[in-house]
C-alpha positions in Angstrom: 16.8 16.9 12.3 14.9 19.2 9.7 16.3 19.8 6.1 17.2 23.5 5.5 16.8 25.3 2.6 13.3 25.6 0.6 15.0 24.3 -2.7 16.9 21.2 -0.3 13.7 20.5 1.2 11.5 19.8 -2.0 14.2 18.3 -4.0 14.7 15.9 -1.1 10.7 15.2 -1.1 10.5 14.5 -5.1 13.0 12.1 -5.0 11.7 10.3 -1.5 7.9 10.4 -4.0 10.6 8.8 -6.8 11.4 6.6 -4.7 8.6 5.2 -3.3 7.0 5.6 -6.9 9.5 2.8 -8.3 9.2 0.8 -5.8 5.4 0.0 -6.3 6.2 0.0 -9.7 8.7 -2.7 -8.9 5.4 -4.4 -6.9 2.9 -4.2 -9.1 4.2 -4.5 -12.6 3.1 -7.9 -12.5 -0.9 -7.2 -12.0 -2.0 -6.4 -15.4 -0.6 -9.3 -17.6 0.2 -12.0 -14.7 -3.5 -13.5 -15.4 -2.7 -14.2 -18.9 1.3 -15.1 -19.2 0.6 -17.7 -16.2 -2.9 -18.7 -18.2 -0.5 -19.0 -21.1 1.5 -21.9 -19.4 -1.8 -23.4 -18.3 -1.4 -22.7 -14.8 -4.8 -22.2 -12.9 -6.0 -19.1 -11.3 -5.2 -20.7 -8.0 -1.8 -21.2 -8.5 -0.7 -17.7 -9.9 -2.9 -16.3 -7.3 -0.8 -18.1 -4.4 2.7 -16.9 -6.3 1.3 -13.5 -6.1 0.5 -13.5 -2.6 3.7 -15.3 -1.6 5.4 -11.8 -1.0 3.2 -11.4 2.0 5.7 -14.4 3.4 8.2 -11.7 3.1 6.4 -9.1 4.5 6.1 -11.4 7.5 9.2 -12.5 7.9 10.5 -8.6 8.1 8.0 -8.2 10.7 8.6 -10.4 12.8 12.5 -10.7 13.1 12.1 -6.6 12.7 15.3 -6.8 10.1 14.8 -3.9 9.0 14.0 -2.0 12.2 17.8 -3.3 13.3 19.1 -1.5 10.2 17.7 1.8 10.6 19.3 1.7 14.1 23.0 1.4 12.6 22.7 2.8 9.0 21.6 6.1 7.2 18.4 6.2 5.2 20.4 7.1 2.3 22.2 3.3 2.7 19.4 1.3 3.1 17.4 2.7 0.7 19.9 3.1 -2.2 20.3 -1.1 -1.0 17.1 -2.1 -1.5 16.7 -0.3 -4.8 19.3 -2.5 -6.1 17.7 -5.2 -4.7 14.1 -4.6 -6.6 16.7 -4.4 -9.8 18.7 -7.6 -9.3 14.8 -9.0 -8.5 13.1 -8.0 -11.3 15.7 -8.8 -13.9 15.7 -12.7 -12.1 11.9 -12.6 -12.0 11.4 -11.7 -16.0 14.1 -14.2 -17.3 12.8 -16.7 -15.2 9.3 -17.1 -17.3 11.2 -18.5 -20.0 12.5 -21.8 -18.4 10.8 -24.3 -20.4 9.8 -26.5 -17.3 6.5 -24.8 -15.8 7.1 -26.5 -12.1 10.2 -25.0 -11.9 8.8 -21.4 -13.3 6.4 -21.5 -10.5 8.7 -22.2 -8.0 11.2 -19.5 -8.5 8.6 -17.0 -9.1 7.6 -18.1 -6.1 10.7 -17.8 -4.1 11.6 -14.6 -5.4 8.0 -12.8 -5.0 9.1 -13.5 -1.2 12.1 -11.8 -2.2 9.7 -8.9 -3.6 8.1 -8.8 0.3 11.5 -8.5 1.8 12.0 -5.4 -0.5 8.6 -3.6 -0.1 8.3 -3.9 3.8 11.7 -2.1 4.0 10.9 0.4 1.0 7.5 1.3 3.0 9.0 1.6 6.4 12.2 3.4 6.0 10.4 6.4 4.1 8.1 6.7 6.7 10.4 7.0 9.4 12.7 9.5 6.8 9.5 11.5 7.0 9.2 11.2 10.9 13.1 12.7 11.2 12.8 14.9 8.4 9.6 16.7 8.4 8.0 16.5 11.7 5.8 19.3 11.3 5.1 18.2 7.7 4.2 15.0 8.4 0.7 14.1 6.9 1.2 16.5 3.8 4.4 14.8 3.1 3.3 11.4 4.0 0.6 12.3 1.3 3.0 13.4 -1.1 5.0 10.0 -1.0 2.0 7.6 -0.9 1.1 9.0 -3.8 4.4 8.0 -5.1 3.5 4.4 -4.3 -0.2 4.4 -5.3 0.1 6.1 -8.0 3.1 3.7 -9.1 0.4 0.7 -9.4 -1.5 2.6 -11.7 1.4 3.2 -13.6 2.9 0.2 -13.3 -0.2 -1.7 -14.7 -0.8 0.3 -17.2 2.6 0.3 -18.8 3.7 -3.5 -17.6 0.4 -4.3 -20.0 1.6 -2.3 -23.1 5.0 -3.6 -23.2 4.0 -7.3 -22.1 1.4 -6.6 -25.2 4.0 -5.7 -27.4 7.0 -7.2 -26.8 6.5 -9.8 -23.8 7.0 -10.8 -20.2 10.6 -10.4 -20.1 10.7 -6.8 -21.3 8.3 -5.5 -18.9 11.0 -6.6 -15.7 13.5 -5.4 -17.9 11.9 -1.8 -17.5 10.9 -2.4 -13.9 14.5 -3.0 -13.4 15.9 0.5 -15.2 13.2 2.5 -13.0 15.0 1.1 -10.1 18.2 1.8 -11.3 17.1 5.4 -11.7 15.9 5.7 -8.4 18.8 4.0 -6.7 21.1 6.6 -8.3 18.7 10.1 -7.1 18.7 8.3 -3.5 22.2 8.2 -3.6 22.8 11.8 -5.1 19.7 13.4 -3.4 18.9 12.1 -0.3 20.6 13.5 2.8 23.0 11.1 4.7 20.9 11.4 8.1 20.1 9.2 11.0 16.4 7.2 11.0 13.7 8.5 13.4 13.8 5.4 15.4 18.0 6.0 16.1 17.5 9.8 16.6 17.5 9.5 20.9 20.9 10.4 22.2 20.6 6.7 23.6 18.4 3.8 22.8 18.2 2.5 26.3 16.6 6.5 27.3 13.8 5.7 25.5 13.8 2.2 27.6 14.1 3.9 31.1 10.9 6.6 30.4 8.7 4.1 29.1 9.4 2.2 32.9 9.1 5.5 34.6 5.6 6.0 32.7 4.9 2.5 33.7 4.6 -0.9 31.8 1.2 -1.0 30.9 1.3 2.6 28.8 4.7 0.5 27.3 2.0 -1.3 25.1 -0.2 -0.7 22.2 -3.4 -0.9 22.6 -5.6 -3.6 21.8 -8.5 -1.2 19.9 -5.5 -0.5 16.8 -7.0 -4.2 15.5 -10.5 -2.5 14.7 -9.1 0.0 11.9 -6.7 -2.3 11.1 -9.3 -4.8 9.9 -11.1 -2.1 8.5 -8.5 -1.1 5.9 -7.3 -4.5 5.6 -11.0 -5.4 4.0 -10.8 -2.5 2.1 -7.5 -3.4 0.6 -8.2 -6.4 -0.1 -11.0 -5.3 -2.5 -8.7 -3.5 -4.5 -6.2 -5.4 -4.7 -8.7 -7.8 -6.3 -10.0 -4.7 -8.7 -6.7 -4.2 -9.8 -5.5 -7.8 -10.7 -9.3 -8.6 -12.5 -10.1 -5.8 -14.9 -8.0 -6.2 -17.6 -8.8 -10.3 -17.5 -12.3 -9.2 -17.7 -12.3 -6.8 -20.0 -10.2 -9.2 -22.5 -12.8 -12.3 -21.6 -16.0 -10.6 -21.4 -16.4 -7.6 -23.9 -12.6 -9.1 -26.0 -10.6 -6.1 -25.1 -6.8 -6.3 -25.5 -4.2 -6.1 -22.9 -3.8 -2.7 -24.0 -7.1 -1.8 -23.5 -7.0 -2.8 -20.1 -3.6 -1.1 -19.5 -5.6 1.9 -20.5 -8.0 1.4 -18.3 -5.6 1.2 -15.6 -4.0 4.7 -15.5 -7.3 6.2 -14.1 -6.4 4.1 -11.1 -2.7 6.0 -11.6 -4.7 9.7 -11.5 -7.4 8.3 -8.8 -4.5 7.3 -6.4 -2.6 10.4 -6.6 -5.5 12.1 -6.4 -6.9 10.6 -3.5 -3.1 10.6 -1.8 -3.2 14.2 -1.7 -6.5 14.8 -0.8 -6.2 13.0 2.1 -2.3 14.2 3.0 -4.0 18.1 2.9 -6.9 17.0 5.0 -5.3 15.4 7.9 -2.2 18.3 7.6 -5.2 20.8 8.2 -7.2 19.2 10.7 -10.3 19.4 8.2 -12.0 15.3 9.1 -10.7 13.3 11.2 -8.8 10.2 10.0 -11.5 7.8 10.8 -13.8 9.6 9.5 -11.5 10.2 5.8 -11.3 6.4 6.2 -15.2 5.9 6.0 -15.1 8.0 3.1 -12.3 5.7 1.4 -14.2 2.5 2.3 -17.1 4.4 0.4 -15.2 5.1 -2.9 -14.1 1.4 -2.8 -17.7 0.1 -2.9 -18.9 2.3 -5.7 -15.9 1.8 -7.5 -16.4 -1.8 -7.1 -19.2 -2.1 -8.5 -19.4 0.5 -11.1 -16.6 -1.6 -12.7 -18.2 -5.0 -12.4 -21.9 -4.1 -12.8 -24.2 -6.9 -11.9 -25.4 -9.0 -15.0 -28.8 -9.1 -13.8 -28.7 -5.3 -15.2 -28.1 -6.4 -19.2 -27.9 -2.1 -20.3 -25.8 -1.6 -17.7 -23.4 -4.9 -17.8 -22.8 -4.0 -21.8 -21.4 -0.8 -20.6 -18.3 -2.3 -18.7 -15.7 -1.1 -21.2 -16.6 2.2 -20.9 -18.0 2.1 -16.8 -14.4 0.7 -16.0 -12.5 4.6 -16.1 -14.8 6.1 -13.9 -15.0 2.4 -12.0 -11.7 2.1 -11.1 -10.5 5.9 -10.8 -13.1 6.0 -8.0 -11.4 2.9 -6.6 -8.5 4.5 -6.7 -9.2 7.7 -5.2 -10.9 5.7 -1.9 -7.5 3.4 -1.4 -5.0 6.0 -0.5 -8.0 7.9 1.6 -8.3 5.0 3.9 -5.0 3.8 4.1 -3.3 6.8 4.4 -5.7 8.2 7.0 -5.8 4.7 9.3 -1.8 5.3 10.3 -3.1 8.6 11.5 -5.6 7.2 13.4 -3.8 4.2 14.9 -1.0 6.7 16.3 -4.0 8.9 17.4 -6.1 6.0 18.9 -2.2 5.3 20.8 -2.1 8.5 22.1 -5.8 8.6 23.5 -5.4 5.2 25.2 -2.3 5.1 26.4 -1.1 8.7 26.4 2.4 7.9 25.0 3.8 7.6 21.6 7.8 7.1 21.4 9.7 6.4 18.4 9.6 2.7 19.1 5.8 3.1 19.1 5.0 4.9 16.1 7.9 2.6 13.9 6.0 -0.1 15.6 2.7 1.1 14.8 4.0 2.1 11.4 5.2 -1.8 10.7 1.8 -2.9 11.5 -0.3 -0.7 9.8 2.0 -1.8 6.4 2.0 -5.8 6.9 -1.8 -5.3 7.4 -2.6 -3.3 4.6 -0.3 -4.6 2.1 -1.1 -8.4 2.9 -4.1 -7.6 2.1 -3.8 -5.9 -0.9 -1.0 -8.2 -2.3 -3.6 -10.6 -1.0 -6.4 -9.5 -4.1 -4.3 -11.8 -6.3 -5.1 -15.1 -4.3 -8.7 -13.8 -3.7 -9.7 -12.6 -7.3 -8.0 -15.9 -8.6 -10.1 -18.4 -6.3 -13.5 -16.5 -6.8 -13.2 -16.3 -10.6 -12.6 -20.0 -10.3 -16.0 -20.4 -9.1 -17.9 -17.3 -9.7 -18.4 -14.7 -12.6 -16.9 -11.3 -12.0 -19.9 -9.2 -11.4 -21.2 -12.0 -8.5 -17.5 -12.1 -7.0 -17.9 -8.1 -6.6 -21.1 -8.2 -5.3 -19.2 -10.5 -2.6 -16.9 -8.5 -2.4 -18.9 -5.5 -1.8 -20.7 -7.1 1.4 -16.8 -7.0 3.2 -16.7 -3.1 1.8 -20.1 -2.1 4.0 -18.6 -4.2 7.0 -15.3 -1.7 6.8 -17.5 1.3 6.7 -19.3 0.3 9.6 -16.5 -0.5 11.5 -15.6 3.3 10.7 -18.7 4.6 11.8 -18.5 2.6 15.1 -15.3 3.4 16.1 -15.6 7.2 15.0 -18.5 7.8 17.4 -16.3 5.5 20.3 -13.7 7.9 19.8 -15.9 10.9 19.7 -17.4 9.4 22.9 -14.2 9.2 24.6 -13.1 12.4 23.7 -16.1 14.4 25.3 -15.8 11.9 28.3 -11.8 13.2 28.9 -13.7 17.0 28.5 -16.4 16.1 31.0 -13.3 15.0 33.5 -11.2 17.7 32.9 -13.9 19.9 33.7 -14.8 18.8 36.7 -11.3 18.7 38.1 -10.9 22.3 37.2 -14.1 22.8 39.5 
């Protein structure tokens, strides 16, 4: 079903970018202060680190029971959505009251509980957008799909950088307080804004349809291909970098060189301008046909390692280290231009990697390709907080990046390798159709 009416149609896209905007911000407002409230309490790097990556227990548990896929097949977009807003709202007031319970064991354990919670909240605020997209805009996709990642990339900047000046000024508490208004807010323009329609993966006449032409198109084209691992892995390294970027520069900045909070948070909304950026970019290019997604994603993977390590120069370079305050902006806006290239562009590739292999791609394939391609690059990135706690437990920050940077060149090759597979492929498919035509 396509929304009518040019005024409808971008009203209805600014508040789906809202949407997906406060729901990161939800995520992530944890990422620039979390370091030093839990460091406050005397809980080690380790421990705030597994809290943080807890919401990945989430993420898996809506995988694999596929809760939310059994939603979208009996409700509107518009219900689940306004749901789960109020959800991140009743979360994030729970999570910022809960840091002042006197007992430390028990703060851990409820943050830890409800950054499951957190999981349950952002696989469904990921997925059902998606598929809004899929019902919606069809023709549209990647620019639109663009348009609304940069609602959620651009949300950790944000997020990060705001979360830090409030937690700087007025604490912990406050900072869910305002994660819990933005919510609020974009609860009520779902509600208002978003047409009441049915989900891509309910929009067959009948379910069971879909069922019968997968048989007649026989069972083994019913499957996903096994080659949708190799970008996966790809974007999942990549992720996981910057998820560790984002949680370690204001920690370093403050430790290192004695920067504030602040001056991190500061730091942080390049990452806000390099996401949005980068979300666009990439939404125009694969809209246009101008690279192909795998080769946009070697491109992201690419941005990653120079941002990486223009933020956390190597000490053995003294000039260069003593520059960190200032190398951090352009740092991490590079960063944050390359995230959204790559993970944007690998769901296009995965469905087109589908398509080449099996020659089939029904609703039930691209929502399932879709839930993958979010547990694995979100457990990754929600990931960073575990990683960059462990490795700054045992290593300085410039030697953790250069580690880091090693799993950045192993993502671009894995690009490069299956870029010229694919190209392969593709002029094989020309050489057959060729001769048949003969």
């Amino acid at each position: 079903m396509k929304i009518s009416g040019e005024k409808r149609k971008w009203l209805t896209i600014f508040t789906i970018i809202f949407y997906a905007h406060a729901s990161s911000v939800c995520a992530s407002i944890r990422y620039g202060f979390l370091a030093d409230a839990f460091s406050r309490r005397n809980i080690p790097g380790k421990i705030y680190g597994l809290v943080g990556t807890s919401l990945f227990l989430g993420f898996g548990f809506m995988f694999f029971s596929q809760g939310t896929e059994k939603l979208m097949r009996k409700w509107s977009s518009r219900s689940i959505l306004l749901l789960s807003m109020l959800g991140w709202a009743i979360v994030s007031l729970l999570t910022g009251f809960a840091y002042s319970i006197p007992d430390t064991t028990v703060v851990i354990a409820i943050s830890f509980v409800l950054r499951i919670c957190q999981g349950v909240l952002s696989y469904t605020s990921t997925l059902v957008p998606i598929d809004f997209i899929n019902a919606n805009f069809p023709e549209e996709f990647d620019m639109v799909n663009g348009l609304v990642n940069m609602g959620y990339f651009s949300g950790h900047g944000v997020a990060e950088a705001v979360g830090c000046v409030i937690y700087d000024k007025i604490g912990y508490t406050a900072a869910y307080g305002f994660t819990a208004v933005v919510a609020l807010l974009a609860a009520t323009s779902s509600f208002f804004f978003i047409p009441n329609t049915r989900t891509y993966l309910s929009t067959q006449d009948d379910i069971s349809d879909d069922d019968q032409t997968m048989l007649k198109t026989g069972s083994k084209k019913n499957k996903l291909t096994k080659l949708l691992i190799i970008p996966m892995i790809a974007t999942m390294l990549i992720n996981a970098n910057y998820g560790v970027i984002q949680v370690t520069v204001t920690p370093f900045l403050k430790e290192e060189f004695n920067k504030s909070i602040s001056y991190g948070g500061t730091v942080l909304t390049l990452v806000s301008i390099g996401m949005a950026t980068g979300s666009v970019s990439v939404g125009v290019i694969l809209q246009k046909k101008i690279l192909n997604p795998l080769t946009a994603m070697g491109i992201g993977a690419t941005c990653i390692f120079t941002g990486l390590l223009v933020t956390f120069p190597p000490q053995s370079l003294p000039a260069l280290y003593e520059l960190s305050p200032i190398l951090a902006y352009p740092g991490v806006f590079t960063a944050g231009l390359g995230d959204p290239i790559m993970t944007i562009a690998t769901l296009r590739a995965l469905c087109d990697i589908q398509l080449q292999k099996k020659g089939l791609l029904t609703p039930k394939m691209v929502t399932r390709i879709t839930s993958i391609w979010i547990v694995g690059y979100s457990s990754m990135y929600y990931a960073g907080s575990f990683i960059a706690g462990t490795l700054m437990d045992y290593f300085s920050y410039s030697a953790s990046a250069e580690i880091l940077a090693g799993f950045c060149l192993i993502a671009l090759l894995i690009c490069i390798g299956m870029r010229l597979y694919v190209k392969d492929k593709a002029d094989e498919d020309k050489e057959k159709v060729a001769l048949i035509k003969q």
